[in-house]
C-alpha positions as CSV (number, residue, x, y, z in Angstrom):
1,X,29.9,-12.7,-6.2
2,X,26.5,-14.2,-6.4
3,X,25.1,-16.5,-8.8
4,X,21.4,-14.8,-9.1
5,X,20.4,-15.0,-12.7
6,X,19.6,-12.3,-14.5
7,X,17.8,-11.5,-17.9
8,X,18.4,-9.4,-21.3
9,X,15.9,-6.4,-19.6
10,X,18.4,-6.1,-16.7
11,X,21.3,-5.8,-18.9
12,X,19.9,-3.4,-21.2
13,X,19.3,-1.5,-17.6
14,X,22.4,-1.5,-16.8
15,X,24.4,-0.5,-20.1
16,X,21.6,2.4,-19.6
17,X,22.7,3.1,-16.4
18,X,26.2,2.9,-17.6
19,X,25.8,5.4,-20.5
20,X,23.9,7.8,-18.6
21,X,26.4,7.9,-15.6
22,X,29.3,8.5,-18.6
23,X,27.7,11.2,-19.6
24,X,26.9,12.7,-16.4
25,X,30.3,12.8,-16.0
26,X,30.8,14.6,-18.9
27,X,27.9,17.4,-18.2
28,X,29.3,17.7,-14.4
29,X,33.1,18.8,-15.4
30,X,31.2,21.2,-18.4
31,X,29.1,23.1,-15.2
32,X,32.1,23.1,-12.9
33,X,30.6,20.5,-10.3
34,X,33.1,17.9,-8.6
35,X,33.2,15.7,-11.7
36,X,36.1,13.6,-10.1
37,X,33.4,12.3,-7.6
38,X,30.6,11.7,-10.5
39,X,33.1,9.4,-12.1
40,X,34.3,7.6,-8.7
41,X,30.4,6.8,-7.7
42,X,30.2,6.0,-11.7
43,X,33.5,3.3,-11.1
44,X,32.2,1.9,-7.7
45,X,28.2,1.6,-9.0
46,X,29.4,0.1,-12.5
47,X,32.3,-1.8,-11.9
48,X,33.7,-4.4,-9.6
49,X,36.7,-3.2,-8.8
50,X,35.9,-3.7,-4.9
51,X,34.3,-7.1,-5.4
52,X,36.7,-9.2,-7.3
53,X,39.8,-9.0,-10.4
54,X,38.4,-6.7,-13.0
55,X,39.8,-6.5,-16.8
56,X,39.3,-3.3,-18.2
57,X,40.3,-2.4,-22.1
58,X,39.3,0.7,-22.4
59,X,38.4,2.5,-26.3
60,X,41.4,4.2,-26.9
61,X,44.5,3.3,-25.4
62,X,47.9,2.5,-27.2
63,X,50.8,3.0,-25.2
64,X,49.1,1.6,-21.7
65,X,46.3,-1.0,-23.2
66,X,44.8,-2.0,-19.8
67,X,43.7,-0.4,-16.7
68,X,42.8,-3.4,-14.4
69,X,42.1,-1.5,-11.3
70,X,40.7,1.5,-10.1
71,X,42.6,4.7,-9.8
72,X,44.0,3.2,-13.5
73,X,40.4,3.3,-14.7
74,X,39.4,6.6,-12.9
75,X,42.5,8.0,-14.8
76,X,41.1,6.6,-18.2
77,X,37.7,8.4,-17.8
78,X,38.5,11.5,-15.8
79,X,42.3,12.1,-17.3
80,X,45.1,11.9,-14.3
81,X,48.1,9.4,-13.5
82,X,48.3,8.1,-17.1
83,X,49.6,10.2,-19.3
84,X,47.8,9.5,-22.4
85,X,44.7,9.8,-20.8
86,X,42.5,12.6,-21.8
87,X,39.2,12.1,-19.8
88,X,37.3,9.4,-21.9
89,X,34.0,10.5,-19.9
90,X,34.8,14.6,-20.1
91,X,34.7,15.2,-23.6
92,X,31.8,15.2,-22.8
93,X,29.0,13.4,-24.4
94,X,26.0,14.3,-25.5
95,X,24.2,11.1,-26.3
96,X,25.2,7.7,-26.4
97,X,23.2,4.8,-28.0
98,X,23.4,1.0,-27.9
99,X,22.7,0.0,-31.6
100,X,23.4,-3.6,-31.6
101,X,23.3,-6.0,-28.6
102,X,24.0,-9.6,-28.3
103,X,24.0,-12.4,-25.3
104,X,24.8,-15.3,-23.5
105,X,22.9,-15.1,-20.5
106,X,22.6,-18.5,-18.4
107,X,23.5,-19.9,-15.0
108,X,27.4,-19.6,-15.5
109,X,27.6,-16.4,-17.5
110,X,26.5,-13.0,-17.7
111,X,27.8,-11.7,-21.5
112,X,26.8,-8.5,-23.9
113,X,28.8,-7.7,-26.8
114,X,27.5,-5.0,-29.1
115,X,28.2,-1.3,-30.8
116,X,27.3,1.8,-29.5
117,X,27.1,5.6,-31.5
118,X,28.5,8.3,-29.1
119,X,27.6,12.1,-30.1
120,X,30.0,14.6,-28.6
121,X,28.8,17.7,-27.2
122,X,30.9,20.3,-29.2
123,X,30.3,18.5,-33.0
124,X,27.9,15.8,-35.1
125,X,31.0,13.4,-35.9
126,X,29.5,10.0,-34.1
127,X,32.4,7.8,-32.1
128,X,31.6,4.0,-32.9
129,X,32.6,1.5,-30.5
130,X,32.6,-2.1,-30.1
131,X,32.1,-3.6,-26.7
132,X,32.0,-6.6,-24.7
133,X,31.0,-6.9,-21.3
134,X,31.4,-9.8,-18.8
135,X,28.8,-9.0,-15.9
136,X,28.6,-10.4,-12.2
137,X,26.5,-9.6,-9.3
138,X,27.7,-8.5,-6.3
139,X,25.1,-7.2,-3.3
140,X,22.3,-7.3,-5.9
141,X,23.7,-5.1,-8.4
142,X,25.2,-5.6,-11.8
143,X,28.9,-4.9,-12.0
144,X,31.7,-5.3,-15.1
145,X,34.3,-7.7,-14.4
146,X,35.5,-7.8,-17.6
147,X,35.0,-4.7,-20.0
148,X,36.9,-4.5,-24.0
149,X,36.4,-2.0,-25.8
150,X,37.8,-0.6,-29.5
151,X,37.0,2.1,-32.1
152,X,35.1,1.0,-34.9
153,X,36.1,3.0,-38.7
């Protein structure tokens, strides 16, 4: 892990990054294209999981809450090993936007905690979710060591 500051810009570059690569998921299991590789690429580009500990919390789990390491995590976003695990990232999405962001960005931490509005291909009922992120780098890239996430009513 290296301690290279970064800014609010890069962050708000990454949780594009991140959204995008969700739904690419989601639009390569809709064409028939290896979608299980989208969303491994997606883990390893996103996530630390070959850097360091990761904590992962995904949106909707209940009987399973975490999924601290990665063929857990591949299994929340692609469906697989879990058995409540539907495929988080091939429902698919349509759109998803960050609506509220907040901060603490210095020389010991990397934080974002904020909302985002997720528009499903097949209906107009918005998914709200609240996040947090704790973000290291590793090789020059941003990666989630810590990710929480929850439904928001």
């Amino acid at each position: 892990m290296q301690t290279q500051q970064i800014d609010r810009n890069d962050v708000k570059n990454f949780l594009g990054s991140w959204a995008e690569g969700i739904i690419a998921i989601g639009s390569s299991y809709t064409e028939g294209d290896d979608y299980r590789e989208k969303a491994i690429s997606f883990l390893k580009n996103h996530y630390a999981f070959a850097h360091d500990e990761v904590l992962f919390k995904p949106t909707f789990t209940n009987e399973i809450l975490f999924r601290n390491d990665f063929d857990s995590a591949l299994s929340y976003f692609i469906g697989g090993d879990i058995s409540e695990d539907s495929g988080f990232a091939i429902r698919p999405w349509k759109k998803i936007e960050l609506i509220e962001s907040n901060f603490i960005i210095d020389s010991s931490t990397n934080a974002v905690m904020g909302a985002l509005e997720l528009l499903p291909y097949d209906d107009e009922n918005i998914t709200k979710i609240a996040f947090t992120f704790i973000l290291a780098i590793y090789d020059n890239h941003i990666k989630i060591r810590v990710h929480h996430s929850s439904p928001l009513k």
